[in-house]
C-alpha positions in Angstrom: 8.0 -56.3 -186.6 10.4 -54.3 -183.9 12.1 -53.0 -186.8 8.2 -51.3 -188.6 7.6 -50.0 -185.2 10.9 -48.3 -185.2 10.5 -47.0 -188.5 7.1 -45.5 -187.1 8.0 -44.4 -183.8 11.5 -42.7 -185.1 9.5 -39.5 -187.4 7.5 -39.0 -184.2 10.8 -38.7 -182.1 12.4 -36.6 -184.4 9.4 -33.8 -184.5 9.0 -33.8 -181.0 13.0 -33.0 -180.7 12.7 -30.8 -183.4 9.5 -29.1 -181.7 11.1 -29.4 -177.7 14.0 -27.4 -179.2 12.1 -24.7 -180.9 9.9 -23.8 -178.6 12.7 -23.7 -176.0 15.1 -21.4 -177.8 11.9 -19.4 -178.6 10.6 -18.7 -174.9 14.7 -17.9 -174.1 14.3 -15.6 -177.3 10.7 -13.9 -175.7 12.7 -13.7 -171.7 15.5 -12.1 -173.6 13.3 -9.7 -175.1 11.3 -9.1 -171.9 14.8 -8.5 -170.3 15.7 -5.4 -173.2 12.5 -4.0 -172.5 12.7 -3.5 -168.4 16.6 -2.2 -169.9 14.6 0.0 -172.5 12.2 1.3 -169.7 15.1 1.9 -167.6 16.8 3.9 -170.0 13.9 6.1 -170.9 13.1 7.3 -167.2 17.2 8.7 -167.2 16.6 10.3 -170.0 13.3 11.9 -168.3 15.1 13.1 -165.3 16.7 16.4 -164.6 20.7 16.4 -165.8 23.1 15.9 -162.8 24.9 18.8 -162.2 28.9 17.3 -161.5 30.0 18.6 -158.9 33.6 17.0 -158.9 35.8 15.2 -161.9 35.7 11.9 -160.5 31.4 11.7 -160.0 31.7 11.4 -163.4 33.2 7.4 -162.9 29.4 7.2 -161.2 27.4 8.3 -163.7 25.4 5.9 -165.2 24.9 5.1 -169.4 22.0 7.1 -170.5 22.4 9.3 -167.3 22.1 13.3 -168.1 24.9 15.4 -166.7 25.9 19.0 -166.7 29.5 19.9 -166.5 31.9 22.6 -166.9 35.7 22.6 -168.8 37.3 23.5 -171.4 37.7 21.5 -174.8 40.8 20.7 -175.9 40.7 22.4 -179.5 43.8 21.0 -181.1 42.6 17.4 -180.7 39.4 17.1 -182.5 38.7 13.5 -184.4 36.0 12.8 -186.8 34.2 9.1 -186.3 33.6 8.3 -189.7 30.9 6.4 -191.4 27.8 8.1 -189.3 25.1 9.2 -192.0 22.3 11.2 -190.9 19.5 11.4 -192.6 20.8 9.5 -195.7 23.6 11.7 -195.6 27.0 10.9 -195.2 28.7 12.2 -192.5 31.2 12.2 -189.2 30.7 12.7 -185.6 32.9 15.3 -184.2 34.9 14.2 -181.3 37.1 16.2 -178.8 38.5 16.0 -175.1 36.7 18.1 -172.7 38.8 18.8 -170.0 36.8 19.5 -166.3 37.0 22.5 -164.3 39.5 22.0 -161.5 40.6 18.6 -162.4 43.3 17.1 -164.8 40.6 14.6 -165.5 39.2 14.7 -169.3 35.6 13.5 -171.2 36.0 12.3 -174.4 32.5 14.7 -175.8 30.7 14.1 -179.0 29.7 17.1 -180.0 27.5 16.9 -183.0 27.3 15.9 -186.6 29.2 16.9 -189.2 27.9 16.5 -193.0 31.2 15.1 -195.0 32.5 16.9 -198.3 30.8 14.7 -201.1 33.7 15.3 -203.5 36.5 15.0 -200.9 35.9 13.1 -198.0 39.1 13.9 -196.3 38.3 17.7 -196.2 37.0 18.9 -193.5 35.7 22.4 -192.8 37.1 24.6 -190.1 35.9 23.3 -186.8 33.9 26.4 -184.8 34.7 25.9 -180.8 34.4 27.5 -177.9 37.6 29.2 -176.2 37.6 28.9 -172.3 35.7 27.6 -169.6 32.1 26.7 -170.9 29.4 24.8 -169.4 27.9 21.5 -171.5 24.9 19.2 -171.2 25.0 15.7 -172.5 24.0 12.3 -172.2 26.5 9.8 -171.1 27.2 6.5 -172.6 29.5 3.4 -171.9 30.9 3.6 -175.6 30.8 5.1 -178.6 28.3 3.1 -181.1 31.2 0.8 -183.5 30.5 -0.2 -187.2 32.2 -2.2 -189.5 36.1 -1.4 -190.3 36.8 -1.0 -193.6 40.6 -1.4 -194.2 43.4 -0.7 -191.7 42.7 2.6 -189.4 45.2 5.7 -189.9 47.8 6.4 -187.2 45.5 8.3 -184.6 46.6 11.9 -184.3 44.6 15.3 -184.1 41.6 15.6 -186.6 42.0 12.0 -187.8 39.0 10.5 -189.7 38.9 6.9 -187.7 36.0 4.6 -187.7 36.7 3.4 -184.1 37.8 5.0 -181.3 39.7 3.4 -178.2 39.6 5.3 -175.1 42.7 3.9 -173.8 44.6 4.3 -177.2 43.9 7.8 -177.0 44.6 8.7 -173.7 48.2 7.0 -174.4 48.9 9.4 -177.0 47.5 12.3 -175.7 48.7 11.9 -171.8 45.6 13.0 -170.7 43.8 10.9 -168.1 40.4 10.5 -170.1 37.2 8.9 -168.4 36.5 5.3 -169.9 32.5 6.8 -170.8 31.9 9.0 -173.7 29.4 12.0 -173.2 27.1 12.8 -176.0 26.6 16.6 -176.4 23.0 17.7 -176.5 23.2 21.8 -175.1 23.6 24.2 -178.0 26.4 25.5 -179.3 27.2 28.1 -182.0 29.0 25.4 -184.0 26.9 24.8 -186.8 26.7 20.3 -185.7 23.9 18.8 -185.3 22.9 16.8 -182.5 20.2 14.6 -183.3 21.6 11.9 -182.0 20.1 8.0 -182.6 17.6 7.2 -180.2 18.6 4.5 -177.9 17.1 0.6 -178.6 18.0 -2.2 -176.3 17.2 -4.6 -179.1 14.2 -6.4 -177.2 12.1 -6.7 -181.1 15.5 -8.0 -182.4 14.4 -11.2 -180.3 11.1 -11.5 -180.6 11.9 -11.7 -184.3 14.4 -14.6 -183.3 11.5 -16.0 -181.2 8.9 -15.5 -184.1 11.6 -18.0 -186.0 12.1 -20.1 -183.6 8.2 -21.1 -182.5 7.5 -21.2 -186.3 10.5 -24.0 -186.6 8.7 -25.8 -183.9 5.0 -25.2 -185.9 6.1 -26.2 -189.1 7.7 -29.7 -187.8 4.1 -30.2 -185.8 2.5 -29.8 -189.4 5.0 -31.5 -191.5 4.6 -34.5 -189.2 0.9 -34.3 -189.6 0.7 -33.9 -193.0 2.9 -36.7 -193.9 1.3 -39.1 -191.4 -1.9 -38.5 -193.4 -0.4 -39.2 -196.7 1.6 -42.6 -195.3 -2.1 -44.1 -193.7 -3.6 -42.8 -197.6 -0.8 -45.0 -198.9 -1.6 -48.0 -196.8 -5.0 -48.3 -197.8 
């Protein structure tokens, strides 16, 4: 008799686990989501405000990601890098990297300046690269790192207009010597360059978990109706 009861009691045990569980990893999915949309709100009102005008090299180490700022330098011509793997439009493409060296500093700014379409026959050639000579003045957005996607085989020995598909601040400012910021700025002034800057809009990834959420609750739904439907069927049997 204790051993029936078991047998009945242990199907209800299991889909209340089953539903305790997914409905708790669902509400910490829909928090998390809550959470990337006060960081997606937060985001949008730096991007609304008027771009801070740097006043010295090191306000820069202040800045915050998404934070507009205006700044004047010099780029470092003979050390540009293309980020490979960066379509645009379903094109394939690179973004154009190259230190930006501040006025009255020996401080630097890794700046991504824009778009470049790749060669679809050759992808290691690369037309000549149009930049500015001497002191200029930029506008850009700043960010804590530039976007990373999936390495494909071993990256090349970095040196001046590498193809890479990641970038490590620190690498590079070993190579070069120059003392470069740990934040990258995304270019968004014009420039007689012929790139293009329409760079990706930024997503904190809050509908990323309320599709992880949506899973989770319907885990916990589906044990509730399983449970159901089978207890049906099992009192149909005993009859």
């Amino acid at each position: 008799m204790l051993k029936s009861k078991l047998i009945r009691i242990l199907p209800l045990l299991a889909t209340a686990i089953v539903c305790a569980i997914g409905i708790s990893l669902g509400n910490w999915q829909t928090r998390r989501a809550e959470e990337k949309d006060a960081i997606a709100t937060l985001i949008q009102a730096q991007l609304q405000q008027a771009p801070k005008v740097l006043v010295q090299a090191a306000d820069f180490d202040q800045l915050k990601a998404f934070q507009k700022v205006k700044l004047r330098g010099q780029f470092v011509r003979d050390w540009p890098l293309y980020l490979d793997n960066r379509p645009l439009y379903g094109v394939a493409g690179f973004y154009v990297l190259m230190p930006f060296k501040i006025e009255g500093s020996d401080r630097y700014v890794l700046v991504a300046r824009g778009w470049l379409q790749r060669n679809p026959v050759e992808r290691t050639k690369i037309p000549p690269l149009l930049t500015d000579n001497g002191l200029i003045e930029i506008e850009g957005v700043v960010r804590d790192q530039l976007d990373r996607t999936m390495q494909l085989g071993k990256s090349e020995t970095l040196k001046p207009g590498s193809i890479v598909q990641h970038l490590p601040l620190d690498e590079l400012s070993k190579l070069t010597g120059f003392s470069i910021f740990d934040k990258v700025l995304e270019q968004t002034s014009n420039a007689s360059d012929s790139l293009v800057r329409d760079w990706p809009k930024p997503s904190a990834g809050a509908d990323k978990h309320r599709a992880y959420a949506f899973q989770w609750y319907g885990l916990a739904l589906m044990a509730a109706i399983f449970f159901v439907v089978t207890g049906i069927r099992r009192g149909k049997n005993r009859k």
